[in-house]
C-alpha positions as CSV (number, residue, x, y, z in Angstrom):
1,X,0.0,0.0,0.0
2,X,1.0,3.5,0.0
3,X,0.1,6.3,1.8
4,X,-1.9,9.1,1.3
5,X,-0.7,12.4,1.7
6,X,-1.7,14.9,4.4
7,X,-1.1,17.9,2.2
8,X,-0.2,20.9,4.6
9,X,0.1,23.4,1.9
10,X,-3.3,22.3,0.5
11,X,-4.8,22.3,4.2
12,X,-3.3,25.6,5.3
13,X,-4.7,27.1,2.1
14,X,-8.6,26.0,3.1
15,X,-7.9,27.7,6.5
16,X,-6.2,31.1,5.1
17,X,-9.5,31.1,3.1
18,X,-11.8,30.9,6.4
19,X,-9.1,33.4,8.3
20,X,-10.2,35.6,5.7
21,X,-13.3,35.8,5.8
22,X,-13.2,36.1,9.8
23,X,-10.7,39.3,9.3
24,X,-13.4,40.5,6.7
25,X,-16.2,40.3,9.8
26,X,-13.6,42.1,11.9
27,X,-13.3,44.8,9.5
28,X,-17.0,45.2,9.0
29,X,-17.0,46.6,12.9
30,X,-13.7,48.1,12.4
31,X,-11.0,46.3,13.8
32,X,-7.9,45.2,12.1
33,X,-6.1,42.2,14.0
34,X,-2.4,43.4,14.8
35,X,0.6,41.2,14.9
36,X,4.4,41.9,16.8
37,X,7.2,39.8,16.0
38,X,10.3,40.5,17.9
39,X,13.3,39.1,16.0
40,X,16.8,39.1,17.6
41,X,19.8,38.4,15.7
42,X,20.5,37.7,12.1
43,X,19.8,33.7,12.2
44,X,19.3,32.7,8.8
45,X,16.4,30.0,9.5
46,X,14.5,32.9,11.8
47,X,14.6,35.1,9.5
48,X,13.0,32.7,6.8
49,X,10.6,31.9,9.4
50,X,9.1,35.5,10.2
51,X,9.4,36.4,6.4
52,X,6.9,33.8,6.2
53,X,4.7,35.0,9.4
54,X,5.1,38.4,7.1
55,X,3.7,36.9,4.0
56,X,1.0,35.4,6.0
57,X,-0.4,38.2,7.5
58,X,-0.2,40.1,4.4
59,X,-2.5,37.5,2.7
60,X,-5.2,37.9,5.3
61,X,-5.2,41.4,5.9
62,X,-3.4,40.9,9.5
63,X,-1.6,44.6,10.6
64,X,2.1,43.1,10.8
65,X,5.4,44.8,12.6
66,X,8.4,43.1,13.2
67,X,10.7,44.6,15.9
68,X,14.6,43.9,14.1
69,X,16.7,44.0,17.1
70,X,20.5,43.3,17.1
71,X,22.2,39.4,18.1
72,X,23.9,42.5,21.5
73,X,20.5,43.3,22.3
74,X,20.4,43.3,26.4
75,X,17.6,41.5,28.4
76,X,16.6,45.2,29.4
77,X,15.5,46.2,25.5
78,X,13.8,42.7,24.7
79,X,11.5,43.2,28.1
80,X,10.9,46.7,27.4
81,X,9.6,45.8,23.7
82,X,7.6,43.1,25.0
83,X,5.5,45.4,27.7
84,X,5.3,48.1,25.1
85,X,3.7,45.7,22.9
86,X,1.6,44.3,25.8
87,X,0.4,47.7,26.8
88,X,-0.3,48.3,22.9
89,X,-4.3,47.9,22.3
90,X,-3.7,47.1,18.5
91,X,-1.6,44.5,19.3
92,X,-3.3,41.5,19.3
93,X,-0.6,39.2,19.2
94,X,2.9,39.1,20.2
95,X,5.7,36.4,19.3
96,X,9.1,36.5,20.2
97,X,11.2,34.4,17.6
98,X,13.2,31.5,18.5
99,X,16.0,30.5,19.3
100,X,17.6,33.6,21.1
101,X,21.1,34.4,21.1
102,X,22.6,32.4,24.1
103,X,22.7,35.5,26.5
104,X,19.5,36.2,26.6
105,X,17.1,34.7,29.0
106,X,14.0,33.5,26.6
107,X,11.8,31.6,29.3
108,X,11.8,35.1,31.4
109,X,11.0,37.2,28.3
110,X,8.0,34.9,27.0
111,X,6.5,34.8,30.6
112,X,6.2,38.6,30.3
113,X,3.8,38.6,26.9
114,X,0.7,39.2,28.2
115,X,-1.5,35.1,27.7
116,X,-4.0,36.5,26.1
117,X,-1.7,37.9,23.5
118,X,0.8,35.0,23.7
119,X,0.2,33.5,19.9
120,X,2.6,31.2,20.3
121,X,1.1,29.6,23.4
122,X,4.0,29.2,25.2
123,X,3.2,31.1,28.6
124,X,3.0,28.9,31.3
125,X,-0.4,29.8,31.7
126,X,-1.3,28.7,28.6
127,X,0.7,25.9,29.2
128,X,-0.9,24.9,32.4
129,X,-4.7,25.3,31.2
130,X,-4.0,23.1,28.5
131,X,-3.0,20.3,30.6
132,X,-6.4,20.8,32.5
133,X,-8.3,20.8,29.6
134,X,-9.1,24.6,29.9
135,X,-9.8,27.3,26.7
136,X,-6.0,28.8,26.4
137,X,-4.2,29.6,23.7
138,X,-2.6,26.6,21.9
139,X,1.2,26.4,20.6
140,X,0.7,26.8,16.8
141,X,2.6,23.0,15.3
142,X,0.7,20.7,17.1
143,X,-2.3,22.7,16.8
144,X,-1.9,22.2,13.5
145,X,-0.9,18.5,13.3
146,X,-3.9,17.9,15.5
147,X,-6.2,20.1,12.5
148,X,-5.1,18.5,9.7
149,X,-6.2,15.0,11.6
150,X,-9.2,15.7,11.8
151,X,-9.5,17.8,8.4
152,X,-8.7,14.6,6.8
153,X,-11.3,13.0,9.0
154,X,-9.1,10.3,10.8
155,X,-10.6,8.9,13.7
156,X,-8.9,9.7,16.7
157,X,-10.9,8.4,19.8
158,X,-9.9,5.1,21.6
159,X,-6.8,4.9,19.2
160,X,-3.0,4.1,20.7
161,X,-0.9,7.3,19.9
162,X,2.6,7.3,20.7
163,X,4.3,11.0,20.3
164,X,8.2,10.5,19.9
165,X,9.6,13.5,21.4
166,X,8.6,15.1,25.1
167,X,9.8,19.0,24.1
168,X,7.4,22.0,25.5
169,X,6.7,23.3,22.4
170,X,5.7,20.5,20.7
171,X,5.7,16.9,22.6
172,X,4.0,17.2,25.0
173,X,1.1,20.2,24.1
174,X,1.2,17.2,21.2
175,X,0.3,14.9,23.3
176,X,-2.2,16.7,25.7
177,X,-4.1,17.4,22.6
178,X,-4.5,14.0,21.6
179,X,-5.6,12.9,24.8
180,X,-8.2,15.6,24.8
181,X,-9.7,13.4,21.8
182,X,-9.8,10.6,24.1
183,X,-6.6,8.9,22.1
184,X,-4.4,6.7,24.7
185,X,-0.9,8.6,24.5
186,X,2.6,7.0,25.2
187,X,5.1,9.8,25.5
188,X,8.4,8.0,24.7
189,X,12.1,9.8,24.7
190,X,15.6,9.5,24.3
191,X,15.7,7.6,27.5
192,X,12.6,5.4,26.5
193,X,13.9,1.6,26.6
194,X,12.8,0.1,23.0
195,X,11.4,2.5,21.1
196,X,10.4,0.5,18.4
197,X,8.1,-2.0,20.4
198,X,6.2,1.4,21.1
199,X,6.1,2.9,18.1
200,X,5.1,-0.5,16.2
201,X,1.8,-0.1,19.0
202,X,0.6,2.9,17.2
203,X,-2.2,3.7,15.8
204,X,-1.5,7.5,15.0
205,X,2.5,8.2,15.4
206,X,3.9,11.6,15.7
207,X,7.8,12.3,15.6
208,X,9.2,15.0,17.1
209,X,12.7,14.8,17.9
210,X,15.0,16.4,15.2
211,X,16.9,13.5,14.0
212,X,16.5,13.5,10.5
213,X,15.0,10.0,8.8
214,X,15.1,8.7,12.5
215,X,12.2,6.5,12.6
216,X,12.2,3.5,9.9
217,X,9.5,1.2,8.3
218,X,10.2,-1.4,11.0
219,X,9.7,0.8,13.7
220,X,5.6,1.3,12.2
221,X,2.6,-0.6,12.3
222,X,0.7,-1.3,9.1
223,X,-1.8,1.4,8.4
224,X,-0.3,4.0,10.9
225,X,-0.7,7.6,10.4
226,X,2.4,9.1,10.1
227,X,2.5,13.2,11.4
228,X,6.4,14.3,10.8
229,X,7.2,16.9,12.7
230,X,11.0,17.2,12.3
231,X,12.6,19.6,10.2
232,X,15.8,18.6,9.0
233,X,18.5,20.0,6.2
234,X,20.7,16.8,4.9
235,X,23.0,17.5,2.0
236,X,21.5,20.5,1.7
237,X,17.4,18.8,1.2
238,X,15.3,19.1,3.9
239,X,13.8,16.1,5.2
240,X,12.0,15.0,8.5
241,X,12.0,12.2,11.4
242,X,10.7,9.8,9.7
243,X,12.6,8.2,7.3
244,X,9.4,9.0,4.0
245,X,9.6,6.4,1.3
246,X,10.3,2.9,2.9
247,X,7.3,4.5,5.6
248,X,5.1,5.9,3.1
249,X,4.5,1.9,1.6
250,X,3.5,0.8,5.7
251,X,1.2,3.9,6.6
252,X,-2.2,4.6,5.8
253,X,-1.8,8.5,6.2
254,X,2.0,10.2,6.4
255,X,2.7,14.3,6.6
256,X,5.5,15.1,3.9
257,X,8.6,17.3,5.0
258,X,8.3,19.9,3.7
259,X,4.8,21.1,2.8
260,X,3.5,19.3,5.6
261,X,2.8,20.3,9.4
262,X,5.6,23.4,9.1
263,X,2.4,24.8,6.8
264,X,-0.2,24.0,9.2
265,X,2.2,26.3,11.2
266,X,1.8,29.3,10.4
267,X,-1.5,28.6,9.7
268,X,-2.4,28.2,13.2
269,X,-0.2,31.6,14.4
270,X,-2.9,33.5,12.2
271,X,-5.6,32.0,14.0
272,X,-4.4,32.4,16.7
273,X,-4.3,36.1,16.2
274,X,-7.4,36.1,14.7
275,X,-9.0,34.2,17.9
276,X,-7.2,37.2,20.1
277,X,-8.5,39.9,18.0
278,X,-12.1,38.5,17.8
279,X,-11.9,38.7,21.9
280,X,-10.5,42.0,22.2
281,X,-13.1,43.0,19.7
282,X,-15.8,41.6,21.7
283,X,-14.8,43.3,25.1
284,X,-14.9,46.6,23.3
């Protein structure tokens, strides 16, 4: 058998086209949904990244500022950006790019965005209401790896899901989510004792882990869905975690790298925004 694709690009493309119209019922009452990105540094793959976010928010109509601060800039100007932004009414979201440069303390400076305006959904708020099953703000990948799930109507309820990868911004929101749909979830790591007998339990299997082509056709069960969240540049190709061709010819459903969750990406940073700017417009 082979695969069928869970087209990101395709995906993302449906929900720009509902983002739109829910901008255009924003504008209709006059609000414009605003969006800060505070870029540090000159990192090539960052600044790819929030050209991207840029393009994005063009498409929909989003207001878009990114804040270009130097790879020197002190912990003092990063804060101070972040609670002028906070204290900014037509900001309705604010994202601080990662990684930082090493100096800078990036855990302090994303606890200081405001978690109503924390697009990103990495406050610890956020963080903590999503564990109890709470309305927060969701971190945008597996957000979107969760959407494009259920877009492609797989069934998620009572299946064995095993997420490969326990990171904060990713693994485990990943797996929370899942286990919101009732899925059972194995979290397993780099310290997990035979991977592969977990992985071959899965139902739905989600790598995480940045270690490109990492898990092979062995390692999967016939008729798994396959959601590839690593991001990997070998011999100058991208590629994910999972190693696509020999998996592709075992799984029922497989995300390709790229045009696959990275799409459903930003994707979910504009809804995000837009879900901010709907509630600020509502408490007007």
């Amino acid at each position: 058998m082979s695969a069928q694709l869970l087209d990101g690009k395709v995906m993302a493309a449906e929900l720009e086209e509902e983002l739109k119209k829910r901008v255009e019922a924003l504008a209709q009452k006059g609000y414009t949904p605003g969006l800060t990105v505070i870029l540090v540094g000159d990192d090539p793959a960052s600044q790819t990244y929030v050209s991207n976010k840029e393009k994005a928010c063009a498409r929909l109509g989003i207001r878009s500022r990114t804040l270009r601060m130097p790879a020197d800039t002190t912990q003092e100007t990063l804060e101070a950006a972040i609670h002028e932004a906070n204290a900014d009414p037509s900001v309705n979201g604010i994202l601080v790019q990662l990684p930082l440069p090493r100096h800078l303390d990036g855990d302090r400076a994303l606890s200081l965005i405001l978690p109503e305006k924390d697009v990103d959904g990495f406050h610890d708020i956020n963080a903590g209401r999503l564990s109890r099953g709470l309305d927060c703000v969701v971190a945008c990948t597996p957000k979107g790896a969760l959407h494009m799930l259920k877009r492609a109507g797989i069934p998620i309820s009572g299946k064995e899901a095993v997420v490969v990868g326990r990171s904060n911004i990713v693994g485990k929101p990943m797996a929370l989510l899942l286990l919101q749909e009732n899925a059972t979830v194995t979290i397993c790591h780099s310290r997990t004792v035979d991977l592969a007998a977990h992985t071959r339990r899965a139902d739905i299997l989600v790598a995480a882990i940045g270690k490109p082509r990492f898990i092979t056709a062995d390692m999967v069960k016939e008729g798994a869905v396959v959601v590839d969240v690593g991001i990997n540049r070998v011999d100058g190709k991208l590629c994910g975690d999972v190693d696509f061709e020999p998996v592709s010819q075992k799984a029922s459903y497989i995300t390709p790298v790229p045009g696959g969750v990275g799409k459903m990406t930003i994707a979910m940073l504009m809804d995000n925004t837009v879900a901010a700017a709907e509630k600020a417009a509502a408490a007007l």
